[in-house]
N, C-alpha and C positions, 0 to 999 in steps of 0.2 A: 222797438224797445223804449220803453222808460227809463231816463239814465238822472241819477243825481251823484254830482262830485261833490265834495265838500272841502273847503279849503277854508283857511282864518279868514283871510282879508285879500280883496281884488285891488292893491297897487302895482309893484310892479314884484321883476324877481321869474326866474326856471318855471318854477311850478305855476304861479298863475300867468303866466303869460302860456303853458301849457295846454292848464286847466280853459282857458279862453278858446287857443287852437281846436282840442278836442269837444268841444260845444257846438262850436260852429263846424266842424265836420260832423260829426253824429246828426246836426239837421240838416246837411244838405243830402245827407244820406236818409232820411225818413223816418229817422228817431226823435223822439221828443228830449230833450234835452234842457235839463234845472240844473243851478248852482245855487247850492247856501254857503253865506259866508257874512263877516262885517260887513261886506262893502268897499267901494273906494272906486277910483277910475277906472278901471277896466270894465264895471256893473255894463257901461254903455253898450263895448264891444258887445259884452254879451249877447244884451238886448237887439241893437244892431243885426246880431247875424239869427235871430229868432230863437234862440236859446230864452229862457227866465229866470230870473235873478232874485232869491230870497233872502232880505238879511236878517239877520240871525246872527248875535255873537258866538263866533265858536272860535275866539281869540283867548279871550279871557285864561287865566290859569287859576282863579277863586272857587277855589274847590266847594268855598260856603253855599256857592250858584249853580253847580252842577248841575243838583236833584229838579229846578229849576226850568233849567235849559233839557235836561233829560227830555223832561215832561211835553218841553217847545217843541223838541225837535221829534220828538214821537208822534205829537198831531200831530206836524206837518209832514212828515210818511207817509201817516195814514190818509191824509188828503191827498198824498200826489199818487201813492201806490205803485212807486217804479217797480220796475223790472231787477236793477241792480243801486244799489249805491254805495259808491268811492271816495272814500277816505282818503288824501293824499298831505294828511299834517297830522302831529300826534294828537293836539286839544281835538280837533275834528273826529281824530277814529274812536276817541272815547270815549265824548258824547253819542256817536252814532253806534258802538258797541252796545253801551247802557241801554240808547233807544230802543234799540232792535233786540233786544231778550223777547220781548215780547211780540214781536212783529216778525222776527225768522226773516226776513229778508238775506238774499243774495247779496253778502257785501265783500267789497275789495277794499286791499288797502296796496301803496304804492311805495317802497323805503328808496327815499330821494338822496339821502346820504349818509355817511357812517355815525349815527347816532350812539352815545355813551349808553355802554349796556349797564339795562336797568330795568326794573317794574313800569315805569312810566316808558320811554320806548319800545317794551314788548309789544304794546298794541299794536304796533304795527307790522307786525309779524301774528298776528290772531285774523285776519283776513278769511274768508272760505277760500281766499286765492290770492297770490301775494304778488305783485309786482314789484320788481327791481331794475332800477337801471343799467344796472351793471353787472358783468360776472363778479365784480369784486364782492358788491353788496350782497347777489347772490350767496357768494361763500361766506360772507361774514355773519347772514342771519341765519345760515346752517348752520357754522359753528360756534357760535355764541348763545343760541334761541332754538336749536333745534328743529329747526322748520325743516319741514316734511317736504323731500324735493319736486313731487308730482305735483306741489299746491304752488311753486315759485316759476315765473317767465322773467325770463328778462327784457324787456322793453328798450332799448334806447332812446334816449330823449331825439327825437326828431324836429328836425326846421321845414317850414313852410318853404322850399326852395322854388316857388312862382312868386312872393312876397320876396325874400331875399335872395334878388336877382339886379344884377350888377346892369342887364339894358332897362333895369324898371327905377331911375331915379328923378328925385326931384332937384335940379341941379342951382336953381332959384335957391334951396335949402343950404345948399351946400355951402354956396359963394355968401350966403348970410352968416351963416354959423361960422365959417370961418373968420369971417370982419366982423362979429361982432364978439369972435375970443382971442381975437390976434392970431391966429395959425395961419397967415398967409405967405407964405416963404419957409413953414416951421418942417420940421419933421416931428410928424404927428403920431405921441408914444399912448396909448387910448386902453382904460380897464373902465371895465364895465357892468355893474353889478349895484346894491343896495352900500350905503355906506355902514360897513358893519365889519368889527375886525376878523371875522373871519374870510374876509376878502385880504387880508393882510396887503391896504393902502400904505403902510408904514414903509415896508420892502421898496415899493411901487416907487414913494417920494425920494428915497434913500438912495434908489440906482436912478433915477434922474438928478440928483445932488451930483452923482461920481462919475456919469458919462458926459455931463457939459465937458468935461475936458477935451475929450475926442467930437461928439458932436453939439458946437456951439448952438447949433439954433433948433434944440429939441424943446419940444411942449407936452408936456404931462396933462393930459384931459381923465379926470375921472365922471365918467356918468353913470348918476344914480340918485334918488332922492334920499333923504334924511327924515325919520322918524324919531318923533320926540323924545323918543327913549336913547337915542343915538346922538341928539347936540353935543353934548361931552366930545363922543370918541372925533364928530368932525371938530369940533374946534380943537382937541388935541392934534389934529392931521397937519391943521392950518398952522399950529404955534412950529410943529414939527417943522415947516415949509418954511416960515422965517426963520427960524435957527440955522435951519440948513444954506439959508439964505437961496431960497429957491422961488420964493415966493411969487414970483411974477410969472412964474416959468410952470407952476401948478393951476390949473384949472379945473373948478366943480363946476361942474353944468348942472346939478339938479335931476330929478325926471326928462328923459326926451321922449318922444315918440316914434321918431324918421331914424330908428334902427340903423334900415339896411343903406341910409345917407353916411351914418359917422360911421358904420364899419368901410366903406368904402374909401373917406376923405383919409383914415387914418392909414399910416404907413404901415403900423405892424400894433399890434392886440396883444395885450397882454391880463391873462388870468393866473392871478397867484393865490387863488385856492386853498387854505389850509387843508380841506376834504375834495380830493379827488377833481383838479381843474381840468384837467385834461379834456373829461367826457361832459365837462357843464357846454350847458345851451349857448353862452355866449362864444364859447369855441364852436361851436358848430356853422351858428349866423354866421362869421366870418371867416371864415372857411367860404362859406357860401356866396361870398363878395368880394371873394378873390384874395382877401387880406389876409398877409401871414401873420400866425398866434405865436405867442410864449408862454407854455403852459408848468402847470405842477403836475404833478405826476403821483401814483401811487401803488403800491407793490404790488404787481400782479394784474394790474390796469391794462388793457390795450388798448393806447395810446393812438387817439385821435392824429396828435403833433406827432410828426416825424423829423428829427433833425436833419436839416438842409435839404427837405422835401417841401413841408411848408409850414418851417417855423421851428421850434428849439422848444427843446426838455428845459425846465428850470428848477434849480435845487427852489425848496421850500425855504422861505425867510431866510435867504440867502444873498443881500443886496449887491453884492459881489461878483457871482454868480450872474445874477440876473445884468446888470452891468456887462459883464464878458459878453451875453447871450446877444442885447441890443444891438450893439457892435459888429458881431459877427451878421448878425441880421441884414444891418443896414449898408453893409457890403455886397449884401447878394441881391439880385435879379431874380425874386422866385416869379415860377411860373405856370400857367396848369391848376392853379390850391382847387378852383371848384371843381374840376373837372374829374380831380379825383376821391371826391367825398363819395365816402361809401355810404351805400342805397339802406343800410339798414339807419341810418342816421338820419333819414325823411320825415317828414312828417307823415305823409301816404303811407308808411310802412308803419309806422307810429299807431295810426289811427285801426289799421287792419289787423294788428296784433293785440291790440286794446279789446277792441270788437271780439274778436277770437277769443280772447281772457272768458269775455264776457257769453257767448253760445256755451261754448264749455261749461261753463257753471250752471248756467240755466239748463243746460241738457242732461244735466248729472243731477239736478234736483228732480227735472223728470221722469229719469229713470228708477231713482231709489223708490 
């Protein structure tokens, strides 16, 4: 097959660090495999694993540049001529909707999270096949969007668990990063994610403000990088962290690469999620490195985090809450976390139901 994904931009984040995985499986498995998008760090990986990498704004929101970009992304279709192409962001499935009126192409699209129902979010639920991460997401574009349930799979985000492998570390990495943020001796409290408030960092600062009392030598490590549209909300994080007067005790690392390092060094993960933490990728990676999570939760969710199995429910922007959760954490000796990650949470499984998505649709076009 001929596969194009399409995503905004290759920095970091669930989806493209995904969109990266699934590229470089599709070729070592015999498919050709393209990605359009902005651009950014990951373009390498791509490259790297024999995938090809087209940029092509499909970031933008300037509706004035659509008919524009339509047009871009239309030749370049018709020059690659996949098999399938996947959508997995809203600006993306739109322009590739628009493309493809005229091209009939086999297209997917993938709903990564509870997006505000609306005209603009529908797109991604117009897919000839719909991907979901979740049963929740599932039910939520059935009954908001009406989608047809023969055309939805639910996928789970899957982890590379031969890369996020607790004998596969750079331990050089480790005893660096740690000397060169002060966490040697710390108890090491670690979220992980893009700096953007819907990781709600605010919680995050807030129960490391109110557990110093019980545990004196805890360190707040947030990794993620910051995008220029986002300076504001960090330096709101940081003004946060001095008022709290915590400020030495907070740490931004920026972008890392050596993942399955800092889920390993830290004591316990925490995602505090406004949409659905539980089932995000970085609960999965660390899971996978032994590390117990503190996750958010969402009604009707099955729940990766299991209380006192490996790692605590936590109320949503509840710093409180979150506080109690640490605590009781840092009390226990968990043990077993990857041994019992469930196999639909792989990547290998990931990749072979993606696949499947995709014979299916193609064999249903063959046959009409």
């Amino acid at each position: 097959m001929i596969i194009v994904q399409l995503v905004p931009e290759l920095y970091e984040g669930g989806v493209e660090r995904g969109t990266v995985e699934l590229s470089r499986e599709f070729v070592q498995k015999g498919h050709k495999s393209y990605v359009i998008s902005r651009g950014g760090p990951l373009v390498q990986q791509i490259e790297k694993h024999g995938g090809q990498h087209i940029t092509m704004d499909l970031c933008s929101k300037n509706i004035a540049t659509v008919p524009f970009r339509t047009a871009r992304l239309r030749k370049i279709l018709r020059n690659i001529q996949p098999d399938i192409i996947h959508a997995r962001s809203r600006v993306p499935a739109w322009l590739a909707y628009f493309a493809n009126k005229k091209l009939k192409l086999p297209f997917v699209t993938t709903v990564h999270g509870i997006y505000s129902i609306n005209s603009y979010s529908r797109i991604m639920t117009q897919g000839d096949a719909v991907i979901c991460i979740s049963e929740v997401l599932r039910d939520y574009v059935r009954k908001n969007y009406g989608t047809e349930e023969d055309k939805i799979t639910v996928i789970q985000r899957g982890v590379d668990v031969e890369y996020f492998h607790p004998d596969r570390l750079d331990h050089d990495f480790i005893s660096k990063f740690k000397t060169d943020y002060n966490l040697l001796d710390k108890f090491i409290l670690t979220s992980v994610g893009r700096v953007t408030y819907l990781k709600d960092y605010e919680t995050f600062i807030e129960a490391v403000s109110l557990v110093k009392k019980q545990i004196p030598n805890i360190k707040g490590v947030i990794v993620g990088g910051v995008t220029a549209d986002k300076e504001n909300y960090h330096n709101s994080l940081k003004e946060l962290s001095r008022n709290l007067g915590v400020e030495e005790d907070i740490v931004f690392t920026g972008s890392q690469t050596k993942m399955p390092e800092i889920y390993f060094l830290s004591d316990l993960m925490v995602n505090g999620s406004l949409t659905m933490g539980n089932v995000g990728r970085t609960v999965v990676e660390s899971l996978a490195m032994d590390t117990p999570v503190l996750a958010t939760s969402y009604e009707g969710l099955v729940n990766l985090v299991q209380d006192g199995v490996n790692g605590y429910i936590i109320a949503t922007k509840n710093p409180r809450d979150l506080t109690e959760k640490i605590c009781l954490a840092e009390q226990r000796a968990f043990t077993g976390i990857r041994d019992r990650l469930n196999p639909e949470y792989t990547l290998g499984t990931m990749v072979e139901k993606t696949l499947g998505v995709y014979r299916k649709l193609l064999n249903e076009r063959e046959s009409a």
